[in-house]
C-alpha positions in Angstrom: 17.1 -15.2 12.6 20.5 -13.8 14.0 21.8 -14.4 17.4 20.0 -11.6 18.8 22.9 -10.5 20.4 25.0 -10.2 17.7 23.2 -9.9 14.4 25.1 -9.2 10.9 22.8 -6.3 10.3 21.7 -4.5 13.6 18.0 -3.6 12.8 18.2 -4.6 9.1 15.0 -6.6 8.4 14.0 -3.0 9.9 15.8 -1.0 7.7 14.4 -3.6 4.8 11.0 -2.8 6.0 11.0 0.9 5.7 12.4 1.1 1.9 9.5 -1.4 0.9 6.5 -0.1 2.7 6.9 3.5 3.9 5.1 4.7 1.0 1.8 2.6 1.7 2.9 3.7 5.5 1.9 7.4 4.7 -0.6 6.5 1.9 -3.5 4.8 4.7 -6.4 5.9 4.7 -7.1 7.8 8.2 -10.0 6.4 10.1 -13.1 8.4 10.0 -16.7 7.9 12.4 -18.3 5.9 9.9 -15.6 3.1 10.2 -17.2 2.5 13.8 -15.0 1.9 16.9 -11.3 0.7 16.0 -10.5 -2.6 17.9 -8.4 -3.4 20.7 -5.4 -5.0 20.2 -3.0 -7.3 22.2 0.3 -7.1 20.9 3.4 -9.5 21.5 5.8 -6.3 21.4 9.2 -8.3 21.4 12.7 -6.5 22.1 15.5 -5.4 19.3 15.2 -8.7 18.1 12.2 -7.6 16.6 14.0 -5.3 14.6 15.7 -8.5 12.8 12.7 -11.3 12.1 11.3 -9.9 8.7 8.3 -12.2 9.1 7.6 -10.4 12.7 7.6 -6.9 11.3 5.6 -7.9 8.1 3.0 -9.7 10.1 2.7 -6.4 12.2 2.3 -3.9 9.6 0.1 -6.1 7.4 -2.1 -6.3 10.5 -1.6 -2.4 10.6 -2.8 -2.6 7.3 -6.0 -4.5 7.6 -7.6 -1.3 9.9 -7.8 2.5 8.7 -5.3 4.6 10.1 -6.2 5.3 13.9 -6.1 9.1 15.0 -4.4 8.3 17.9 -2.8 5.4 20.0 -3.0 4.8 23.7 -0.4 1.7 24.7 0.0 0.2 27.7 3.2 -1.8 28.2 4.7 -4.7 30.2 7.7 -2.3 31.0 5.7 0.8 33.1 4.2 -0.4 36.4 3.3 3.2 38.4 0.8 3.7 41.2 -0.9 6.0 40.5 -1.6 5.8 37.3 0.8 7.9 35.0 1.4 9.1 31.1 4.3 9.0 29.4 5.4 12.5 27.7 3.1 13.8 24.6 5.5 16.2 23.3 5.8 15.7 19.6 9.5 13.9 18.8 9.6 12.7 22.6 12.7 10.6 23.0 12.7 7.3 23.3 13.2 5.0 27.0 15.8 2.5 25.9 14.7 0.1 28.6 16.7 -2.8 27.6 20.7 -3.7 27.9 23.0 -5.8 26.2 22.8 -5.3 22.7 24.1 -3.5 19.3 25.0 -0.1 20.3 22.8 0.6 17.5 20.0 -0.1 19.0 20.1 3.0 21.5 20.1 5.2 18.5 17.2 4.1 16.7 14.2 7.1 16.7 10.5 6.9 16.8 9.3 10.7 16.3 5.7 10.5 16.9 3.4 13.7 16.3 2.3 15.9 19.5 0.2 13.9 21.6 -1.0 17.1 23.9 -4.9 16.5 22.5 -4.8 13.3 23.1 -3.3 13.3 27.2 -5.8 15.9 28.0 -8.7 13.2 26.4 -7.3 10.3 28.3 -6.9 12.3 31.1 -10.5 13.2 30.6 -11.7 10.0 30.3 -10.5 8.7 33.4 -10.7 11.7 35.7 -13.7 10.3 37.8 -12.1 7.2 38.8 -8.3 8.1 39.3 -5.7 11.2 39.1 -3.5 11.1 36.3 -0.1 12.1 36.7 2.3 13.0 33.5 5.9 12.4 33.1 7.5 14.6 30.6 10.9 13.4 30.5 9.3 9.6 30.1 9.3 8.4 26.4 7.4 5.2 25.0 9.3 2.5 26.1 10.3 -0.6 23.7 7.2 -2.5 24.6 5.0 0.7 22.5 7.7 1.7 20.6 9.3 -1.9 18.7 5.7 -3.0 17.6 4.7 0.8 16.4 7.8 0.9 14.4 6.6 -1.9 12.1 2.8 -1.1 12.2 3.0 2.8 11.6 6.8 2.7 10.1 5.8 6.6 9.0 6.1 7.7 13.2 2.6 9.7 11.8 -0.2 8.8 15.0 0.2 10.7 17.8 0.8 7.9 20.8 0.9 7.4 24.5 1.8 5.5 27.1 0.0 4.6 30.5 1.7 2.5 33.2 -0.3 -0.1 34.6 -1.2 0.8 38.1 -0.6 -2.5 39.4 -0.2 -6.1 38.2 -3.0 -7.3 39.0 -5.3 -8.6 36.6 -8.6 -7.0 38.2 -6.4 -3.9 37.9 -5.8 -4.1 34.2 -9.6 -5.2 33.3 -10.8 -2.0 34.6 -8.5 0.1 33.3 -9.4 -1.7 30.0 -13.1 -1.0 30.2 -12.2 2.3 31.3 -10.8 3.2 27.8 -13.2 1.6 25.8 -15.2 4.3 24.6 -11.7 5.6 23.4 -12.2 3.6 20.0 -15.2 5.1 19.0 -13.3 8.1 18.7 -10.5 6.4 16.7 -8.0 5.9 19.4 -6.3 2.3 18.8 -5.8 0.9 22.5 -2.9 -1.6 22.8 -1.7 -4.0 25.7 1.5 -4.8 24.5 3.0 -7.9 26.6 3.9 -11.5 25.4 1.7 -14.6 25.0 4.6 -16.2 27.3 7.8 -14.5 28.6 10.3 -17.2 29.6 13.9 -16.6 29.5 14.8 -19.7 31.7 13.8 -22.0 28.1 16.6 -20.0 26.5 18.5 -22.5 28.6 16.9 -25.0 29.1 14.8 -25.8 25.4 12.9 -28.7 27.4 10.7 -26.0 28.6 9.2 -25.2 25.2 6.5 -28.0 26.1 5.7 -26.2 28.8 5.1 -22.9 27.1 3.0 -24.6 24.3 0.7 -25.4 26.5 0.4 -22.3 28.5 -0.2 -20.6 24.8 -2.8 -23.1 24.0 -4.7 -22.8 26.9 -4.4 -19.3 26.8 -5.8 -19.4 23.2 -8.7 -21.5 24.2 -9.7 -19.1 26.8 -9.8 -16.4 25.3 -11.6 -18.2 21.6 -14.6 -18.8 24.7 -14.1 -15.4 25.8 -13.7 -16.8 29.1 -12.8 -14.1 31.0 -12.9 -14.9 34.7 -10.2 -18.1 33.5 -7.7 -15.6 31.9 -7.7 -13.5 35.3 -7.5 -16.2 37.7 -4.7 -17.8 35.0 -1.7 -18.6 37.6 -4.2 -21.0 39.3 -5.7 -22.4 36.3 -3.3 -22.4 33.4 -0.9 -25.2 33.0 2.9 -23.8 33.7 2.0 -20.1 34.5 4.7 -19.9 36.9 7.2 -21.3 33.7 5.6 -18.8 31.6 5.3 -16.6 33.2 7.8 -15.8 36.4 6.2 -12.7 36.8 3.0 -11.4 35.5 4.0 -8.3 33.5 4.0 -9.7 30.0 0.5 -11.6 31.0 -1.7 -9.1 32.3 -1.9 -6.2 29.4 -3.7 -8.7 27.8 -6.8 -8.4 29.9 -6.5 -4.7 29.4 -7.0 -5.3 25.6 -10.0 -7.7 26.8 -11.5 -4.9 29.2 -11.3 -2.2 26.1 -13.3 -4.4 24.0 -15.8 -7.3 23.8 -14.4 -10.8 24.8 -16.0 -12.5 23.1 -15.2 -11.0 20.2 -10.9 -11.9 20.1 -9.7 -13.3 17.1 -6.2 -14.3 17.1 -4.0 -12.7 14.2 -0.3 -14.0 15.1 0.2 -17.3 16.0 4.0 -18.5 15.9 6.4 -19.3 18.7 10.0 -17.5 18.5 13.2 -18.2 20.7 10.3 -21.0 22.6 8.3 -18.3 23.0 4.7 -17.8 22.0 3.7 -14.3 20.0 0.6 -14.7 20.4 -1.6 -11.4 19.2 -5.1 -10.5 19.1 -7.8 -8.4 17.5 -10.5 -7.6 20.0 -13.8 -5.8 18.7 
């Protein structure tokens, strides 16, 4: 890979991707009832640098790949914490939240024009009217932790999507929100927590750290192959260097929202690979 900061070809492994696959992008086959309830997925979204690790977006739309075509998506990302709990705008072609700084100006350009997502607010709304309000934001796009990882698993923008903030970072929080949009997938919504196995920038710096950050991952992976769920939730106490990777719980906790929206004990791990020290983690949750 590039420096992230400056790469040769801003977004080119992105670029790469859509003249190879878009095709096939357009040509899955939609999901239908008889397919059963679509999993629940925990995604290691990434930033632009995404945009430039062929391997990344391959893995991601072959993943994509392996599942019929969802009807819709509901994401929750590491990068929307609002009490209470809001949506993100469901207007088709809502612009995108270019929540990160410091890179390739072309970054800030790049477009992700989904479908109209109206149907699908009003059902999430639905779902979880008897436990909490729902409050919309119309000028609030999907922010890079929904929209980098859609861009290489539905490269054709054709799924309507949104976003939910988390309404805390709690863990609790995120489980029941989870298992609060479970019955989503038998309806063909994909649900995605989109975080980061670990989220350290401090190894950037200091590369001794990537011990550290192995181990986290491994634990991690362990816990959740056991479906222990009570360990994952109680993780800054109980995982080796949580604090290291993770200095604050954002990038952690959308995974037990992938946990609540399916079974735990049914995860299986479908990226495994560490970038920049990092673990990317993702899992398949039925």
């Amino acid at each position: 890979m590039t420096d992230p900061f400056n790469p040769t070809r801003p977004a080119g492994a992105y670029d790469d991707l859509l003249a190879r696959v878009l095709p096939q992008a357009k040509a899955q086959r939609d999901w239908e009832p008889s397919d059963g309830p679509l999993p629940a997925l925990f995604v290691s979204h990434g930033a632009p640098p995404t945009l430039d690790d062929p391997q990344w977006l391959d893995d991601l739309f072959v993943w994509a790949q392996t599942m019929p075509k969802p009807r819709a998506i509901v994401v929750v990302s590491a990068h929307w914490e609002n009490a209470p709990l809001a949506i993100s705008a469901s207007d088709a072609g809502a612009p995108l939240y270019y929540d990160f700084g410091g890179f390739h100006p072309r970054y800030y350009t790049l477009q992700y024009r989904t479908p109209d997502a109206t149907a699908l607010a009003h059902q999430v709304a639905g779902t979880l009217a008897d436990t909490t309000p729902l409050h919309q934001y119309t000028n609030r796009g999907l922010d890079h932790g929904a929209f980098i990882p859609l861009m290489a698993m539905y490269p054709a923008a054709d799924v309507p999507v949104v976003q939910l903030s988390m309404p805390s970072l709690d863990p609790e929080a995120l489980l029941k929100l989870g298992t609060r949009l479970r019955s989503l997938r038998e309806e063909g919504v994909l649900v995605i927590g989109s975080g980061f196995m670990t989220h350290s920038f401090e190894v950037f710096r200091r590369p001794e750290l990537k011990g550290h950050l192995s181990a986290f991952d491994t634990w991690a992976a362990d816990a959740v192959k056991r479906g222990d769920v009570d360990t994952l939730v109680d993780y800054v106490n109980k995982a080796p260097g949580a604090h290291i990777a993770h200095p604050t719980a954002d990038h952690f906790v959308p995974l037990l929202l992938t946990l609540g929206a399916g079974d735990p004990t049914q995860a299986t791990t479908t990226i495994d690979r560490m970038v920049f020290g990092n673990s990317i983690r993702s899992l398949q949750v039925a």
